[in-house]
C-alpha beads as a LAMMPS data file, in Angstrom:
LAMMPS data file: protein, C-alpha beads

145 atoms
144 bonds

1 atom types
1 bond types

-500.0 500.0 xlo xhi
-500.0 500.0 ylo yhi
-500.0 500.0 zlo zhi

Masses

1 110.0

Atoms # bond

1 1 1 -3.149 -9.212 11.055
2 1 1 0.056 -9.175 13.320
3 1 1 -1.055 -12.665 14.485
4 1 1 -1.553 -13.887 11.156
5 1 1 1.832 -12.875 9.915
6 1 1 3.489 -14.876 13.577
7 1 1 1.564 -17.829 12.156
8 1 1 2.535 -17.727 8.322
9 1 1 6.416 -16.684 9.948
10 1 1 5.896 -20.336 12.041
11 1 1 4.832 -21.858 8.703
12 1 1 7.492 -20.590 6.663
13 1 1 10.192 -21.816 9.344
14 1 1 8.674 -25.558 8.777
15 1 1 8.218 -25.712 4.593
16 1 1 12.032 -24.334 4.593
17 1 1 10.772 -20.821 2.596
18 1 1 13.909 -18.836 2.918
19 1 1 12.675 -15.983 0.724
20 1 1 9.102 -15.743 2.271
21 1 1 10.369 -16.200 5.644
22 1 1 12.764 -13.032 5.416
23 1 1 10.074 -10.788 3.974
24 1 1 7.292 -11.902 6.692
25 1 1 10.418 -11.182 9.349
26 1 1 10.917 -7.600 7.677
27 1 1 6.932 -6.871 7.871
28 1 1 6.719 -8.028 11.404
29 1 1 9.840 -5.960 12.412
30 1 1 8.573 -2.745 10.739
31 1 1 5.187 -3.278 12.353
32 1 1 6.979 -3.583 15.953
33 1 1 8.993 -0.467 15.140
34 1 1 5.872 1.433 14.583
35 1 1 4.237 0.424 17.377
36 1 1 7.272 1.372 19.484
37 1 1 7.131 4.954 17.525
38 1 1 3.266 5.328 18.276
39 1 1 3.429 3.354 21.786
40 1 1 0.558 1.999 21.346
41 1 1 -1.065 -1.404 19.574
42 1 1 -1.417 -0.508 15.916
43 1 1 -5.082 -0.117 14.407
44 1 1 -5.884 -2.281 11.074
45 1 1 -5.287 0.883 8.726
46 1 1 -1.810 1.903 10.817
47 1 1 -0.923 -1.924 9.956
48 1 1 -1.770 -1.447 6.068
49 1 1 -0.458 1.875 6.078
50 1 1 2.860 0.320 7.485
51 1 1 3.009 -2.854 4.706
52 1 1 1.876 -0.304 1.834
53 1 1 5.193 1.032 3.257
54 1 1 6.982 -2.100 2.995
55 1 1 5.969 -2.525 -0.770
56 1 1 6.714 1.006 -1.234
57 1 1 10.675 0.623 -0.645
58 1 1 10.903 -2.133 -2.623
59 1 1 9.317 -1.068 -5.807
60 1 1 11.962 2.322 -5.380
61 1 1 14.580 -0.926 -4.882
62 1 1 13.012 -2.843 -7.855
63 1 1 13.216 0.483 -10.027
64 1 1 16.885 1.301 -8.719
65 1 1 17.851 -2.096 -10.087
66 1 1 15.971 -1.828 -13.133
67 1 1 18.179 1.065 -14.021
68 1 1 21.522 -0.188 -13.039
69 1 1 20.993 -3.421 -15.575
70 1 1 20.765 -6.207 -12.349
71 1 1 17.612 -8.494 -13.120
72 1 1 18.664 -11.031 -10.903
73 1 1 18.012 -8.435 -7.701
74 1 1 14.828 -7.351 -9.603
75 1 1 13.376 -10.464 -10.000
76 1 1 14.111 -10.791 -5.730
77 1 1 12.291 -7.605 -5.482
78 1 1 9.304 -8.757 -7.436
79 1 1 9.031 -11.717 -5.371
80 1 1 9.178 -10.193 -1.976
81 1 1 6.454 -7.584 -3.404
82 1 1 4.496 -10.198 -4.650
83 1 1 4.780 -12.018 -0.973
84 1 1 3.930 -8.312 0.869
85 1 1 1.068 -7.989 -1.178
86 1 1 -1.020 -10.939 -0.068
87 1 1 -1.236 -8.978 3.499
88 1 1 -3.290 -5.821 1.967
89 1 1 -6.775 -5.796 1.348
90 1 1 -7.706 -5.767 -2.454
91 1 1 -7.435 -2.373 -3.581
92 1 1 -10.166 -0.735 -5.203
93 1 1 -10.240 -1.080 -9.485
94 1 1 -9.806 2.236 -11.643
95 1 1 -13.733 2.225 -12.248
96 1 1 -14.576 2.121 -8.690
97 1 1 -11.958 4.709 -7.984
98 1 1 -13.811 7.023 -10.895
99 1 1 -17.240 5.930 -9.623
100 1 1 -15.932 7.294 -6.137
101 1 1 -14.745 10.617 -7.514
102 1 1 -17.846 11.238 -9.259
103 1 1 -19.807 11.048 -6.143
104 1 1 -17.393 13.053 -3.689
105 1 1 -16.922 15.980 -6.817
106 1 1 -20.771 16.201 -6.905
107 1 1 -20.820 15.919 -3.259
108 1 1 -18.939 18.669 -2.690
109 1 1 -19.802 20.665 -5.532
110 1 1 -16.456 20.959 -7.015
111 1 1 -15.824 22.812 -10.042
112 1 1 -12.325 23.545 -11.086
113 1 1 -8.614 22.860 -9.773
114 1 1 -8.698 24.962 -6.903
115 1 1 -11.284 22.378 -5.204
116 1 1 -8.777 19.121 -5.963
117 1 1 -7.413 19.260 -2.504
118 1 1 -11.346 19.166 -1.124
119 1 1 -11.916 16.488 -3.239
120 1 1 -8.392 14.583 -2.068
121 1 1 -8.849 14.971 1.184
122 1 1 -12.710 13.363 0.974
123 1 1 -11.597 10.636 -1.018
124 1 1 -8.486 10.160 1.274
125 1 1 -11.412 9.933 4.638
126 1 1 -13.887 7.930 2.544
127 1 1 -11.556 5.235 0.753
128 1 1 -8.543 5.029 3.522
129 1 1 -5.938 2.844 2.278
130 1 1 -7.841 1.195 -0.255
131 1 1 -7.709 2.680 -3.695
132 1 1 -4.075 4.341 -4.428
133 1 1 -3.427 8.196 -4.313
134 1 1 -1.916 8.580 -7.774
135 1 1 -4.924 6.773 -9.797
136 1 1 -7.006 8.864 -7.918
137 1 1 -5.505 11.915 -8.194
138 1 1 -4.927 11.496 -12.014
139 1 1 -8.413 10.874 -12.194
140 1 1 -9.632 13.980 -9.678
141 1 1 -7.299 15.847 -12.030
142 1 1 -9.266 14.556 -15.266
143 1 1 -12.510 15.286 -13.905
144 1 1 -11.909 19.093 -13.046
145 1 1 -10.274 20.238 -15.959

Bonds

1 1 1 2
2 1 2 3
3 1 3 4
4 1 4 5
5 1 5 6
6 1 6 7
7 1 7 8
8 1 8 9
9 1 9 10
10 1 10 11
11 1 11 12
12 1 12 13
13 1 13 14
14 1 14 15
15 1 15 16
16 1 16 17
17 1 17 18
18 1 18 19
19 1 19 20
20 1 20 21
21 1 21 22
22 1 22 23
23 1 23 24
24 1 24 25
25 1 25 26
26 1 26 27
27 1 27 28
28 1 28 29
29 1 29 30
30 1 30 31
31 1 31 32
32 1 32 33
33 1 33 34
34 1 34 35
35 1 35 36
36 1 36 37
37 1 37 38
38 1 38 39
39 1 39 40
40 1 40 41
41 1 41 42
42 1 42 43
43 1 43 44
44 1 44 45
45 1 45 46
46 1 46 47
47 1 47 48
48 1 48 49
49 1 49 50
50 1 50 51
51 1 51 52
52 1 52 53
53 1 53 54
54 1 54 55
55 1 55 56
56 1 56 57
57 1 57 58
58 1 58 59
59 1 59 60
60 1 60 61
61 1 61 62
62 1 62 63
63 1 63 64
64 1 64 65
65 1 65 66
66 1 66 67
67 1 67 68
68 1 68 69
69 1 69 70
70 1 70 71
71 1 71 72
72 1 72 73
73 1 73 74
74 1 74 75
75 1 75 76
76 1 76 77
77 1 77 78
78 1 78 79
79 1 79 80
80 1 80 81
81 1 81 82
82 1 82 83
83 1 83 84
84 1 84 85
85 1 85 86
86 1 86 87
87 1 87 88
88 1 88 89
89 1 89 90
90 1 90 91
91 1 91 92
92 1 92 93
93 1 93 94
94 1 94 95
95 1 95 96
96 1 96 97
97 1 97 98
98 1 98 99
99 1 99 100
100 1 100 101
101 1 101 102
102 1 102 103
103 1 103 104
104 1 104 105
105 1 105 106
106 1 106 107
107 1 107 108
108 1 108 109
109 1 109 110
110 1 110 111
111 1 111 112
112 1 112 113
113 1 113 114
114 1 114 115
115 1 115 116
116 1 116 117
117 1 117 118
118 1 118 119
119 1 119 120
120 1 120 121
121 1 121 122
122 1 122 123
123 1 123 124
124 1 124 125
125 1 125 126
126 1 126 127
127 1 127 128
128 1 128 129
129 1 129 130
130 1 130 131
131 1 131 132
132 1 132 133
133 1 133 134
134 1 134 135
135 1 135 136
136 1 136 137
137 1 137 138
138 1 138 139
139 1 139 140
140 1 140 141
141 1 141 142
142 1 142 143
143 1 143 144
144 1 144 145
């Protein structure tokens, strides 16, 4: 993945992409940061972990500027977001999400709201960084009222 981004950074440089050049510069620096933090070469989920990151800040950015009336810097936002999110791995649709919930809650046998962080934690081991925490905690939530 690291490779790929040094070869789309090299690519940008040459079509003259200002905007796609500066985010791919930003991923690659956050990825060398963690791997100075960790000391160690970064694993393909540590990678997606640290881009999911990457998206992360900017939607909070995008939101910030939503609220203070500046379109212009949200429609930047977008864009780099938009860029960022051709580096992670499809994530998983809110009907595979439930279809994985429904196996892990009969799984582990879960009945009620005390067992959500059972369930949480599976789903978090099972599904990694593909399907996102809130839809499937909204629907763990759902399924053991």
């Amino acid at each position: 993945m690291i490779e790929k981004i040094e070869k789309d950074i090299i690519q940008a440089l040459r079509n003259k992409e200002k905007t796609r050049l500066t985010v791919l510069r930003s991923m690659k620096t956050a990825l060398k940061y963690r791997e100075i933090e960790l000391n160690d070469k970064l694993n393909e989920d540590e990678i997606i972990s640290v881009i999911k990151g990457q998206v992360k800040s900017r939607e909070q950015a995008l939101e910030l500027y939503i609220q203070g009336n500046r379109p212009e810097l949200a429609e930047i936002e977008k864009n780099e977001i938009g860029i960022i999110q051709t580096y992670l791995p499809a994530p998983l649709s809110e009907s595979e999400c439930e279809t994985e919930v429904d196996a892990v809650i009969s799984e582990l046998k879960a009945e009620s709201m005390k067992d959500m962080g059972l369930v949480m934690k599976a789903l978090k081991e099972k599904l990694g960084n593909r399907a996102d925490g809130k839809i499937l905690s909204s629907i763990v939530r759902n399924k053991l009222q």
